[in-house]
ROTOR-122813 format. One record per atom (N, C-alpha, C, O): residue in one letter; x, y negated, z negated. Coordinates in steps of 0.001 Angstrom, whole numbers, plus 500000, padded with zeros to 6 digits. Atoms other than C-alpha are relative to their C-alpha. Example, Ala and Ser with C-alpha at 12.3 -4.5 7.8 and 13.67 -1.06 7.14 Angstrom:
BEGIN
A500890501190500000;A512300504500492200;A500900498800500000;A501936498819499335;S499180501190500060;S513670501060492860;S499230498910499270;S499739497802499101;
REM end
This chain:
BEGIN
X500467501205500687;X491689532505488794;X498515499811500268;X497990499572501355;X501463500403499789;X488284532029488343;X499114498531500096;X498871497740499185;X500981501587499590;X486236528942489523;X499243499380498871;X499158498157498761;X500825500454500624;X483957528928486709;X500714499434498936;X500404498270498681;X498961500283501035;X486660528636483859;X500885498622500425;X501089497684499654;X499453500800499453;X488491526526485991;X499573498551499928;X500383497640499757;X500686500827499663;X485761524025486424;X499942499063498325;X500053497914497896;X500521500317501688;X484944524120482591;X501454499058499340;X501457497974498757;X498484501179500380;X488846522735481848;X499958498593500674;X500034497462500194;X500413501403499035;X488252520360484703;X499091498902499408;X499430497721499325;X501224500582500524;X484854519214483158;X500263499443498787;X499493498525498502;X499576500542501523;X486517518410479478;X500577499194500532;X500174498031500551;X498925501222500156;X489276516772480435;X499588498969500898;X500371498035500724;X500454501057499457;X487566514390482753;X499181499243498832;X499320498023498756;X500821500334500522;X485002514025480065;X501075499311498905;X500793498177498515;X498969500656501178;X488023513160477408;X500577498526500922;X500764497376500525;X499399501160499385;X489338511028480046;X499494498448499962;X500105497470499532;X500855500908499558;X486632508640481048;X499295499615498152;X499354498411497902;X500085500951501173;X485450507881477261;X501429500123498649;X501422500240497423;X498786500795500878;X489098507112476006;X499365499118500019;X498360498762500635;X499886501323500629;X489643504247474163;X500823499130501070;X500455498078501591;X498913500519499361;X492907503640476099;X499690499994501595;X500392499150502152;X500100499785499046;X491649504550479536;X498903498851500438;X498880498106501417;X501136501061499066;X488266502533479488;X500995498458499806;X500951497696500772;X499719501288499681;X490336499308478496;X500920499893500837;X500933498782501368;X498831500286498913;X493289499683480801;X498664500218501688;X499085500214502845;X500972499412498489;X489962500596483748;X499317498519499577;X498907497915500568;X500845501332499582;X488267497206482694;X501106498474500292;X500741497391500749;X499352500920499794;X491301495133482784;X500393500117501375;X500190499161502124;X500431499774498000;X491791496510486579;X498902499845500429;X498841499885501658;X501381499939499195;X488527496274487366;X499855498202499615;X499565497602500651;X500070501168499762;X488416492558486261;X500837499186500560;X500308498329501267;X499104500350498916;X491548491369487808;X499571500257501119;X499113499325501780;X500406499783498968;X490731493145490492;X498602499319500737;X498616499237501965;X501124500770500152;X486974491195490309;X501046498188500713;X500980497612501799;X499290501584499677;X489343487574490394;X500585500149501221;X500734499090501830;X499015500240499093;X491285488460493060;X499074500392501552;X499367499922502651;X501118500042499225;X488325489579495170;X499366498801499779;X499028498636500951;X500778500981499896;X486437486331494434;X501006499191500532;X500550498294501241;X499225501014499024;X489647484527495821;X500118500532501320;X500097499793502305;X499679499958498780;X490228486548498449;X498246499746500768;X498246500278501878;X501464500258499485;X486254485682499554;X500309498460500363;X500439498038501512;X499835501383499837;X486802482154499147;X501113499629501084;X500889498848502009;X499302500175498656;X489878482271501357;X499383500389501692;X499742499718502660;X500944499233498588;X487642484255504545;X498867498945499784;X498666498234500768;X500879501189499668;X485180481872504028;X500644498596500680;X500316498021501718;X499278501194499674;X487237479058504380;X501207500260501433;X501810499418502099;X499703499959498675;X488746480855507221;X499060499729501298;X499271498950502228;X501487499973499521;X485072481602508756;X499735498776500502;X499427498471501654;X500599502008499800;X484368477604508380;X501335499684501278;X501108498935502228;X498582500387499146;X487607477152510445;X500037500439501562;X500370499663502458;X500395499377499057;X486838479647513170;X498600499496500671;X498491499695501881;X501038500746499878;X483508477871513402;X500347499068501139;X499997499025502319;X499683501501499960;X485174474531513649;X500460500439501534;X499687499990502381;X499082499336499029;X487418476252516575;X499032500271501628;X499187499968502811;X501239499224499186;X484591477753518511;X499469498813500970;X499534498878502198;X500761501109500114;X482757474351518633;X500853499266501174;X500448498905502279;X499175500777498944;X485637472733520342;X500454500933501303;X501028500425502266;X499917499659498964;X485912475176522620;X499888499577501443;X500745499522502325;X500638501027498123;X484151473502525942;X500504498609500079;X500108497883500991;X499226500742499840;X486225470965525345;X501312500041500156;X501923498972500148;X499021499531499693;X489148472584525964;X500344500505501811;X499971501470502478;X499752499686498322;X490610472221529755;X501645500547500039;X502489500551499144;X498217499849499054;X494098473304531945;X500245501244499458;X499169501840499501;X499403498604500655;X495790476655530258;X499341500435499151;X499297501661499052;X500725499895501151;X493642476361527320;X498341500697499789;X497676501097498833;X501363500187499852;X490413476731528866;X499370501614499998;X499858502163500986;X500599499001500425;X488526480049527899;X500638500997498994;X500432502168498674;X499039499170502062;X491081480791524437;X498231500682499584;X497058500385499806;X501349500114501414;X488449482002522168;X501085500131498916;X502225500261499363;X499604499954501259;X489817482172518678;X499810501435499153;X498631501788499147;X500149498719500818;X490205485614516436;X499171500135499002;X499810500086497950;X500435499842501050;X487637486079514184;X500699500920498909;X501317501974499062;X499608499186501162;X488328486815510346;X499222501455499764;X498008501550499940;X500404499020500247;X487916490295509473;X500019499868497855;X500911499532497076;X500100499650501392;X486462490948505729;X501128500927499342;X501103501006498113;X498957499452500442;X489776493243505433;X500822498986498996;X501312499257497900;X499125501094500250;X491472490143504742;X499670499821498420;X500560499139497914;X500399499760501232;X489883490542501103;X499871500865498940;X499624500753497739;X499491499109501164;X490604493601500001;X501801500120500439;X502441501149500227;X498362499622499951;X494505493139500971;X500788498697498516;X501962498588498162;X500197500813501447;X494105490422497636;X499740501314498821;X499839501255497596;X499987498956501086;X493463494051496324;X501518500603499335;X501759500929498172;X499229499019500063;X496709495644496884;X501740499707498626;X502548500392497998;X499064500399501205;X499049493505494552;X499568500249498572;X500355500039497650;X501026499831501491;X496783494213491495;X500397501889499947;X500903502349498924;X500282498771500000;X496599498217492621;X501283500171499465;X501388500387498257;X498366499496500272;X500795498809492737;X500055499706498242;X500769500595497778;X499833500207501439;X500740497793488914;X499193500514498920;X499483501349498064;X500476499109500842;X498048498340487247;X499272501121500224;X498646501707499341;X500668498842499989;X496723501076489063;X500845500713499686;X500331501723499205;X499160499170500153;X500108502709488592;X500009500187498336;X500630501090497776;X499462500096501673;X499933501885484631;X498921501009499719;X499201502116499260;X501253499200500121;X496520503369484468;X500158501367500556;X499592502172499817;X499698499020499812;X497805506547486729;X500577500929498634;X500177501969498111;X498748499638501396;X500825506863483670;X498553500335499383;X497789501223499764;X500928499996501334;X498299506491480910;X498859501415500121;X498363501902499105;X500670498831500046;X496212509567482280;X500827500825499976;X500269501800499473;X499268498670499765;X499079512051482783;X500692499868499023;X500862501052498734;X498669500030500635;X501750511207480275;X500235500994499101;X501317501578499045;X500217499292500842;X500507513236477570;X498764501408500240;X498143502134499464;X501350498859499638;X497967515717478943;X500974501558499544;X500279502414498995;X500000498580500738;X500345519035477941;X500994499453499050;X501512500399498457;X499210500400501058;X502652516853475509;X499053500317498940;X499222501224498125;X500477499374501408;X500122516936473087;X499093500638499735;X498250500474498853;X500370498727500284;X498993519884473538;X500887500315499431;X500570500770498331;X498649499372500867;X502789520821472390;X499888499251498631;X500289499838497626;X499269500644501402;X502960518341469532;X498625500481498976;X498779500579497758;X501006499521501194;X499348519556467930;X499881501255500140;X498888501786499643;X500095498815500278;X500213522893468581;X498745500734500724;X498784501949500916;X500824499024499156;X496967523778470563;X499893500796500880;X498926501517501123;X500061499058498853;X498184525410473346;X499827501293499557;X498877502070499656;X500299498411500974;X498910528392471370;X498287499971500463;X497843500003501610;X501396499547500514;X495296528769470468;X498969499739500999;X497930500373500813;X500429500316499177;X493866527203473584;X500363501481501185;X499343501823501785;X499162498874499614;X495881530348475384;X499257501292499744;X499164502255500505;X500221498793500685;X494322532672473040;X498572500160500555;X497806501012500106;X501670499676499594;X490900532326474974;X500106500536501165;X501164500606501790;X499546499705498555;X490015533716478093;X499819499226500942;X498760499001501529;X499489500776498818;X491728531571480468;X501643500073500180;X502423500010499229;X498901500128499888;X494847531654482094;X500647498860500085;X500070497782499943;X499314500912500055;X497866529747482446;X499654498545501286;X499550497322501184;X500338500500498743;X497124528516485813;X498862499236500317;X498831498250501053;X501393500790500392;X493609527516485099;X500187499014499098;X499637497929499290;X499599501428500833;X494744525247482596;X500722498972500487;X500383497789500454;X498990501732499735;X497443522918483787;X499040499599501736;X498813498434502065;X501202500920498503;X494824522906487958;X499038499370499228;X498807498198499526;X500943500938500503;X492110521978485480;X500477498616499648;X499983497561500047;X499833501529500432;X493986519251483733;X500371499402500800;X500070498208500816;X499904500991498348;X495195518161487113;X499061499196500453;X499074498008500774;X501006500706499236;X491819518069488299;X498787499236499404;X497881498720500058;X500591501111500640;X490160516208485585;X500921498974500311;X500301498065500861;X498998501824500492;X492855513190485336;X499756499814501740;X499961498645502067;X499633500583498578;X492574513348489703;X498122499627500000;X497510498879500763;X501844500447499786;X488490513102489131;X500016498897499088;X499376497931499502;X500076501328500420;X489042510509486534;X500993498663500944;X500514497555501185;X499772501294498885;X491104508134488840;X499181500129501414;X499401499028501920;X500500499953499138;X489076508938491911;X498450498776499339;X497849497803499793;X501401500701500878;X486091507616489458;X500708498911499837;X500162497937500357;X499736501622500112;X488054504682488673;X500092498972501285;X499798497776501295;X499906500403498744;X488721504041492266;X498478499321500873;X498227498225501374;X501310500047499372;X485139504560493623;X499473498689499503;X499243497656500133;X500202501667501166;X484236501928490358;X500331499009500918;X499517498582501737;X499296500457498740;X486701499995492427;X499229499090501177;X498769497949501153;X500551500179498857;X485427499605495457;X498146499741500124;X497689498982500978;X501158501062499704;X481379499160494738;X500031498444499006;X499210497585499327;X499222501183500517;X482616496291492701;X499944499386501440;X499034498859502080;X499933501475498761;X483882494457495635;X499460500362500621;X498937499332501049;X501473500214499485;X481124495979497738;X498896499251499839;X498178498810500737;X501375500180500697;X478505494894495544;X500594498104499973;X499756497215500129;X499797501383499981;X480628491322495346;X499783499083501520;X499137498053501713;X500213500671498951;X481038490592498891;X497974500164500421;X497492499217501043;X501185499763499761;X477179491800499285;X499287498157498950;X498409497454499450;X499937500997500897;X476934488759496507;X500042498941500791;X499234498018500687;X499761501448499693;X478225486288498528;X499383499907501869;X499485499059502756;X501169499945498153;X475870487480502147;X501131500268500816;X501307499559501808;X498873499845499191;X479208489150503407;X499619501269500427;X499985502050499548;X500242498638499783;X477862492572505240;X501125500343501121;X501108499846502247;X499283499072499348;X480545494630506617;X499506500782501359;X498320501101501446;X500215499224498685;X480526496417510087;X500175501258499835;X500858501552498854;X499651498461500456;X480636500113510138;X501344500353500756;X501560501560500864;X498575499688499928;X484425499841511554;X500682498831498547;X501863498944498222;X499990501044501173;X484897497382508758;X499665500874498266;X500319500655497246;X500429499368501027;X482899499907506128;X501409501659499884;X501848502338498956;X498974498925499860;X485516502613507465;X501590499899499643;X502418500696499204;X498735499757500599;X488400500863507065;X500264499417498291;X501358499331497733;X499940499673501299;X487389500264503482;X499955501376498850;X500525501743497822;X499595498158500343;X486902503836502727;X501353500470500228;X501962501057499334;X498227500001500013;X490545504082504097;X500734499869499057;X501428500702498475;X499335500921501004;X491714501311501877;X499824500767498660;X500536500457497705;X500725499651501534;X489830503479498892;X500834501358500076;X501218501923499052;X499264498686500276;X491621506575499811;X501570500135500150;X502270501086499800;X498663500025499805;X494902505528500749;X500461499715498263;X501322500319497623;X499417500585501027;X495046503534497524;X499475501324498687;X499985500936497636;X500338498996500430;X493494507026495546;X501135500844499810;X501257501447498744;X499420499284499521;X496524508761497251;X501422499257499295;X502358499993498982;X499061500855500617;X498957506007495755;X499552500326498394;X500641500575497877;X500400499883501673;X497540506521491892;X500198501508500276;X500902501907499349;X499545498160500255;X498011510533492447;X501646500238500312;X502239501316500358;X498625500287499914;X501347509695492960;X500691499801498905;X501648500565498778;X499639500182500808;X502175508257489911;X499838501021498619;X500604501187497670;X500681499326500496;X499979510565488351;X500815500940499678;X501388501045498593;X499259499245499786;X501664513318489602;X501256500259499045;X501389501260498342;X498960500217500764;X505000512124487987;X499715500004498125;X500428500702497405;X500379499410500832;X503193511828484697;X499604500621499375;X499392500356498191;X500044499155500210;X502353514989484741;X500853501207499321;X500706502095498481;X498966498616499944;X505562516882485308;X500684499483498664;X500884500294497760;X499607500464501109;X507042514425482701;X499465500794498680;X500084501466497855;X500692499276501440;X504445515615480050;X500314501295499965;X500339501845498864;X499814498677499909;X505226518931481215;X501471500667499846;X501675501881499866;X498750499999500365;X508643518894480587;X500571499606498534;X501303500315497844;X499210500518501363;X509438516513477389;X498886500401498982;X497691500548499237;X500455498990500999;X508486518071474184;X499306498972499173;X498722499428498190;X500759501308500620;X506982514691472887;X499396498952501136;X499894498581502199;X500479501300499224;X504517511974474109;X500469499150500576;X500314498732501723;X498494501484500112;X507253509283473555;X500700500120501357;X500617499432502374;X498680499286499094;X509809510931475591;X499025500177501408;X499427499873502531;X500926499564498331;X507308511788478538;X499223498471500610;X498776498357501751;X500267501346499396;X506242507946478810;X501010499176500327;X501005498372501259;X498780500550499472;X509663506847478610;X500357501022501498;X500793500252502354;X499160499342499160;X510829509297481234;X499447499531501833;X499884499297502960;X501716500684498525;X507112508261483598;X500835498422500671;X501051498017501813;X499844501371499382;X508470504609483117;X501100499579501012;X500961498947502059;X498889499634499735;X511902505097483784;X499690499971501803;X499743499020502583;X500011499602498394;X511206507108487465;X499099498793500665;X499317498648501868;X501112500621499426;X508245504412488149;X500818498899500733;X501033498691501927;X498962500857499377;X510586501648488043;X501016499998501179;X501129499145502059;X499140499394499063;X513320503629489947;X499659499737501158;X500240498844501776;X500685499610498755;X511101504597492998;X499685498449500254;X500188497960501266;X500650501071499265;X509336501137493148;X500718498842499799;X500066497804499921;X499470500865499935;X512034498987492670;X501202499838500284;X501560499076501182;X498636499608499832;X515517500005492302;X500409500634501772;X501266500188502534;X499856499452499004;X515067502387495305;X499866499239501401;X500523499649502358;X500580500896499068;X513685499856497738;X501309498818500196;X501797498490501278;X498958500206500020;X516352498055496831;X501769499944500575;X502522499245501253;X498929498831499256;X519177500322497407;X500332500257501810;X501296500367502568;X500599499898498626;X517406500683500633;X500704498890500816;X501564498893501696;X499436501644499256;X518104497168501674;X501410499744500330;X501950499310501347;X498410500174499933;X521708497263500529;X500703500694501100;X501580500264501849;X499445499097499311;X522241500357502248;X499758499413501588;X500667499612502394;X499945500195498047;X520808498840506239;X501443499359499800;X502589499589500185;X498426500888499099;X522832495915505728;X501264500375500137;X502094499950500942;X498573499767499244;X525674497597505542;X500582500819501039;X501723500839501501;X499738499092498735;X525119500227508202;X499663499274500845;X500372499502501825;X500007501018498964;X523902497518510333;X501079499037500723;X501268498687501888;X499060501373499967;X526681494859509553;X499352498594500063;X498299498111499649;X500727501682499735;X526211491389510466;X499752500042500930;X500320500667501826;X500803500340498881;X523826490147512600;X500693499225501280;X501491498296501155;X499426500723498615;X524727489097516282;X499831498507499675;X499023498074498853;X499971501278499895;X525411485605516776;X499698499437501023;X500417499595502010;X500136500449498948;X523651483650518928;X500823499206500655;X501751498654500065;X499549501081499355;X524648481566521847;X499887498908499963;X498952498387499356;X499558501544500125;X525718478376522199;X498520499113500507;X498652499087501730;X501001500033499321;X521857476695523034;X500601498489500633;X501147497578500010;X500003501458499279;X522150473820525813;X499742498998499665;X498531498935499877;X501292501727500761;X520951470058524252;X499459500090501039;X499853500255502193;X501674500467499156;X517714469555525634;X500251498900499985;X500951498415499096;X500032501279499667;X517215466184527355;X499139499353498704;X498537499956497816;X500906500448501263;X515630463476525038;X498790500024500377;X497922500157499514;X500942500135499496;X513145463253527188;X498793500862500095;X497596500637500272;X501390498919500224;X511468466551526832;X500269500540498872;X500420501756498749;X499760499829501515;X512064466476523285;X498826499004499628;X497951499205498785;X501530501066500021;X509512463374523641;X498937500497500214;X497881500680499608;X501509499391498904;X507350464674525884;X499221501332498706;X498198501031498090;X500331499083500894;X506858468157523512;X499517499758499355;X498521500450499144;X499949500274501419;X506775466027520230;X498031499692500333;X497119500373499863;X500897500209499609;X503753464112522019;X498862500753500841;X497768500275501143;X501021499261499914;X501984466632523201;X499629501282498681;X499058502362498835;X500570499371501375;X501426468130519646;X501319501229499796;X501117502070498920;X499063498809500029;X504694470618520026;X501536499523499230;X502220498687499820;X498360500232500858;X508195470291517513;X501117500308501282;X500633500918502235;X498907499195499862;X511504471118519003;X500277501591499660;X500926502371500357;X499272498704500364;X511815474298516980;X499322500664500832;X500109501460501343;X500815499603499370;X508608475584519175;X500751500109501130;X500742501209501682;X499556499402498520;X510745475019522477;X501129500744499830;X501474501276500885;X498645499657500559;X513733476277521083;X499490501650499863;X499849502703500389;X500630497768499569;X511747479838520557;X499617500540500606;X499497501762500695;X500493498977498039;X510242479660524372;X501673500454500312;X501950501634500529;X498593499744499495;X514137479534525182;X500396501153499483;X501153501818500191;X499240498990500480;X514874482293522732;X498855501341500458;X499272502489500610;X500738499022499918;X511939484344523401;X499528500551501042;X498584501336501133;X499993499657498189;X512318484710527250;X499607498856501006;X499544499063502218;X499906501006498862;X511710481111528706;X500596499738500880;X500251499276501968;X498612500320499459;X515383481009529440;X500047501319500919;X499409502302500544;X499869498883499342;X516284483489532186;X501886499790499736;X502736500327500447;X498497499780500139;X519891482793530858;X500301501465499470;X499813502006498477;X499244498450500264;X521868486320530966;X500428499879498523;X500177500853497814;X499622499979501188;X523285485159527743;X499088500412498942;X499255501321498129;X500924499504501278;X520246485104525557;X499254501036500070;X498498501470499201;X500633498586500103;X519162488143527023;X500466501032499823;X499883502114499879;X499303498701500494;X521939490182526008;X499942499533498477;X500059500500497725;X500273500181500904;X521433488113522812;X499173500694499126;X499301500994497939;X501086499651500614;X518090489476522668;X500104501789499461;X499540502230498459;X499913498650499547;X519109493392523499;X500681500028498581;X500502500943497777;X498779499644501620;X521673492869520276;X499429500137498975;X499699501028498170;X500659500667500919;X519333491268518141;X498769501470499745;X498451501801498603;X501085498637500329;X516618494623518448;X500890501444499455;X500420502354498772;X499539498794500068;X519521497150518418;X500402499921498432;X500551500860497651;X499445500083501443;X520629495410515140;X498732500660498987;X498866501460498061;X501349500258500565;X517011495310513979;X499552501796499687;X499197502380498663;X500497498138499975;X516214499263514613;X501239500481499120;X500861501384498373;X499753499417500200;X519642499904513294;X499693500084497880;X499826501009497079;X500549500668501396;X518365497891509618;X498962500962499491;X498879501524498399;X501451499456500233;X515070499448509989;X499862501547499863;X498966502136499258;X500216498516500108;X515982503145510553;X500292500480498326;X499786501468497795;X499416499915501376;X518029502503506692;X498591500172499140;X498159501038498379;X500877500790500976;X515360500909505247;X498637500660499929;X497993500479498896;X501033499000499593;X512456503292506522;X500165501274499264;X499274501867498657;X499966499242500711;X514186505762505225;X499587500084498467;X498613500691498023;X500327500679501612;X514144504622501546;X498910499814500183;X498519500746499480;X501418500272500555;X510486503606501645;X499681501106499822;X498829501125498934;X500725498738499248;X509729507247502701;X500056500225498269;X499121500835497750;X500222499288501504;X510212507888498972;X499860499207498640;X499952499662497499;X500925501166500465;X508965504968497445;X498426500394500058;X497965500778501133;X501850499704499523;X504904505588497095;X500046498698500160;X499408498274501123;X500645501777499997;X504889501709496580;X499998499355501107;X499110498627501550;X499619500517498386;X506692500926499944;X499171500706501070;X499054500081502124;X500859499173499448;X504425503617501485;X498378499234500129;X497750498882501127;X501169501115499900;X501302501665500266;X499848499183500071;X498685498787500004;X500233501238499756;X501941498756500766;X500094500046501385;X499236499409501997;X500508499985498560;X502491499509504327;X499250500583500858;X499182500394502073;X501480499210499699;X499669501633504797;X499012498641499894;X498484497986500792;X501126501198499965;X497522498931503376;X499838498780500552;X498770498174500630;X500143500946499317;X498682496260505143;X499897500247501258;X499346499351501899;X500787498972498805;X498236498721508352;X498356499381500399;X497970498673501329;X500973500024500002;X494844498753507503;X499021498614499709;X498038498421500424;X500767501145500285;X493368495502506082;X500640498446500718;X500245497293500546;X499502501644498742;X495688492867508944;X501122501256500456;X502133501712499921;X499545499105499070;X496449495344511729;X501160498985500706;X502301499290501053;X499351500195499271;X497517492708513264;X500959498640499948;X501318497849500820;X498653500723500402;X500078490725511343;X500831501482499568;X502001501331499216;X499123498702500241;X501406494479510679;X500673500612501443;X501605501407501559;X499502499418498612;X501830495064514476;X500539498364500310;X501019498322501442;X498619501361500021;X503781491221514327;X501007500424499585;X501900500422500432;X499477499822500721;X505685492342511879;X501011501303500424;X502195501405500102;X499473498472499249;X506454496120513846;X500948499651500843;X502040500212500939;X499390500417498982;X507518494140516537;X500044498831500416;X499322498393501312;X499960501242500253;X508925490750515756;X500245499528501689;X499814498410501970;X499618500718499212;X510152490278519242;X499379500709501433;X499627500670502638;X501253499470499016;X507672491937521083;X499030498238501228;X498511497213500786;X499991501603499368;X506848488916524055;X498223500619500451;X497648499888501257;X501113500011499441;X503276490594524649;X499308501092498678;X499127502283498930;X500168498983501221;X502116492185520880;X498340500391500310;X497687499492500840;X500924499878500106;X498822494000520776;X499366499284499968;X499885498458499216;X500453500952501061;X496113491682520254;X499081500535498991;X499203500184497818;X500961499590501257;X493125493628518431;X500366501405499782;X499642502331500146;X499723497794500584;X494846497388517061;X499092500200499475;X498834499544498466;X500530499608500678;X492399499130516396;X500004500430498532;X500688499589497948;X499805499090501154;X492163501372512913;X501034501209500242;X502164501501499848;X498738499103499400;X493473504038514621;X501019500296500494;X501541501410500509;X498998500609499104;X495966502504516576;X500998499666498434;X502204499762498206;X498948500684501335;X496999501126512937;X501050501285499438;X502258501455499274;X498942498968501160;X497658504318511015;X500184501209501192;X500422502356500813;X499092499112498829;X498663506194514446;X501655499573499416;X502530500400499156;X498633500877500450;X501797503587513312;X500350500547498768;X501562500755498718;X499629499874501746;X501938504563509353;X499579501231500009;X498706501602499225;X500675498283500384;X501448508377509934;X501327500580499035;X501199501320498059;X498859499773500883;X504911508771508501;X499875499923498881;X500120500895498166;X500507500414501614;X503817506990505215;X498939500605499418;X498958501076498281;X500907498803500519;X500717508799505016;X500748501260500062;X500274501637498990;X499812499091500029;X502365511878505363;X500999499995498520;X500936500775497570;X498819499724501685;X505277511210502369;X498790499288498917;X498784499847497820;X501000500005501035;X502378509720500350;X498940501152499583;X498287501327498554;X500905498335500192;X500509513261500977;X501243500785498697;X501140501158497528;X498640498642500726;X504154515356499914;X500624499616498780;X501224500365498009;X499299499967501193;X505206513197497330;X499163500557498433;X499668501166497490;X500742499341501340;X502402514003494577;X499926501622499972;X499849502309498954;X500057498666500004;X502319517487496079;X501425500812499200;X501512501867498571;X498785499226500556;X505977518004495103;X500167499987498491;X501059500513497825;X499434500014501443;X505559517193491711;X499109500460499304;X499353500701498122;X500639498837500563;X502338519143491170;X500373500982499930;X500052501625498932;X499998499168499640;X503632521618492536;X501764500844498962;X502058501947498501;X499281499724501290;X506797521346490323;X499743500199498291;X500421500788497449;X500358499706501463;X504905521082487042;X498845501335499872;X498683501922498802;X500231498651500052;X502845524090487985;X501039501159499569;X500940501974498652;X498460498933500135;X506124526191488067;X500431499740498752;X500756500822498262;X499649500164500481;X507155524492485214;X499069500670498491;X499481501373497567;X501133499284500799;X504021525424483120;X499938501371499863;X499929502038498828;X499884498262500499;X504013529042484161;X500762499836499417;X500167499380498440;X499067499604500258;X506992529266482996;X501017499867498509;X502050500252497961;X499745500551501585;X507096527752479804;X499964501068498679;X499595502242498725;X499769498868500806;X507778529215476497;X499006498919498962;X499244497811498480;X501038500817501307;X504782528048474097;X500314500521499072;X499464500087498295;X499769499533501381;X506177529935470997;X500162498946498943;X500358499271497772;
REM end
């Protein structure tokens, strides 16, 4: 296979790609959503920012247990994870819309034939059209991202260079999620003998994987799990330190979760607790599974990995009595290497199936 030929297929079909009709408006309607949902998620970090301020301030006025808290500053992540509900949809529609038809209609106008008849091989054709439609979403992506660069720069928001890194993350994880879908509308086109048929077949699996399957998933812990342990019987608390709590700024339900969450040295709620994790891992091993082949469940917990490490390491370990406090980046997707890894294998398996499928085709 030659590089230069290779490049030249590559170089069209990006170039067909990027001035569609259908591609630039499905790339400006993501790119402006995506615009709104970045100007809210700004306005929310600001209005966290002002809060953390406020926090700070009262600090030295803070005596007894309290006295040298500091408060968590907001991380600018917190603004592109306002990205990731916008990406699962229409970046996935926009994936479809580049692959669906890339060798369909080549079959339905008959060009392959004659496209064939030049010198280039089989193989050079379907990696090129791969690697135009993966350079046109990479380009839509990049778009993407100086967008809300160039917005938060807008509003005097400069990023840290662990901050600039884990947006490059965010840009490649979510890159790695659109070659996914991609992928699938590939093998589709490469299979059904019409356009039609190869967008129905795209939509079909899209749905499947990112909804049905996840789904399934769920059904399937609870029932290898069963039902959840039942707690113990909890003691009535006196009224008196039900007062006392209320008046010092604290509910009932608050003491009620020191008791459950190791206040109590009662044997009971600590075999409670031992039940309550074994149930939890046995939910989670179901349900883990199933995402693994989900891209959607994959990115979404990649990205929330990355842009709130550390409501994702709450979330890892609900009953964790001493949780991380600042996970690093690395510390994050040390956690989601699993998901990166089936978000690597799943587009690979279905390039790698519509390659095979291509040689092997009968263009007569």
């Amino acid at each position: 296979m030659a590089l230069d030929r290779l490049f030249n297929v590559a170089r069209k079909e990006f170039s067909d790609h990027i001035t569609s009709r259908r591609f630039i408006i499905i790339l400006g309607l993501f790119l402006v959503i995506s615009a709104i949902g970045m100007h809210s998620g700004i306005e929310n970090y600001n209005t966290m920012l002002e809060s953390y301020s406020l926090q700070l301030q009262h600090m030295q006025d803070l005596e007894g247990p309290y006295a040298g808290w500091m408060p968590e500053k907001p991380s600018i992540m917190l603004v592109f994870s306002s990205m990731m509900s916008y990406m699962t949809m229409l970046g996935g529609i926009l994936a479809i819309a580049i692959g669906f038809d890339l060798v369909s209609k080549e079959k339905e106008t008959r060009s392959l034939k004659s496209l064939l008849s030049h010198p280039v091989y089989r193989d050079e054709i379907i990696n090129g059209k791969a690697l135009g439609g993966v350079g046109a979403l990479g380009f839509a992506m990049a778009l993407a991202l100086a967008i809300a660069l160039a917005m938060l720069l807008l509003f005097s928001i400069v990023p840290t260079l662990d901050e600039f890194a884990a947006v490059l993350v965010f840009g490649a994880v979510s890159l790695g999620f659109l070659l996914a879908y991609f992928a699938i509308a590939l093998m589709m086109s490469t299979v059904a003998k019409e356009s039609g048929n190869a967008l129905i077949y795209t939509l079909v699996i899209f749905f499947a994987v990112s909804s049905l399957l996840p789904m399934f998933g769920a059904m399937a812990a609870n029932a290898f799990a069963g039902d959840p342990p039942e707690p113990p019987q909890m003691p009535r608390m006196p009224q008196e330190i039900v007062r006392t709590a209320s008046s010092g700024g604290y509910s009932t339900t608050s003491v009620s979760q020191s008791v459950v969450y190791g206040g109590n040295e009662d044997p009971e709620w600590k075999a409670y607790e031992e039940e309550m994790k074994t149930y939890i891992e046995k939910r989670r091993l179901i349900s883990d599974i199933s995402s693994l082949l989900s891209p959607q469940s994959n990115y979404q917990t990649i990205a929330i990995a990355v842009t709130q490490p550390q409501i994702f390491s709450m979330m890892q370990s609900p009953y964790d009595t001493a949780p991380e406090e600042k996970p690093g980046l690395a510390g994050a997707l040390g956690k989601v290497w699993m998901n990166i890894a089936a978000l690597i294998v799943f587009p690979s398996a279905f390039f790698a199936a519509t390659y095979v499928k291509f040689m092997r085709m009968d263009i007569r």
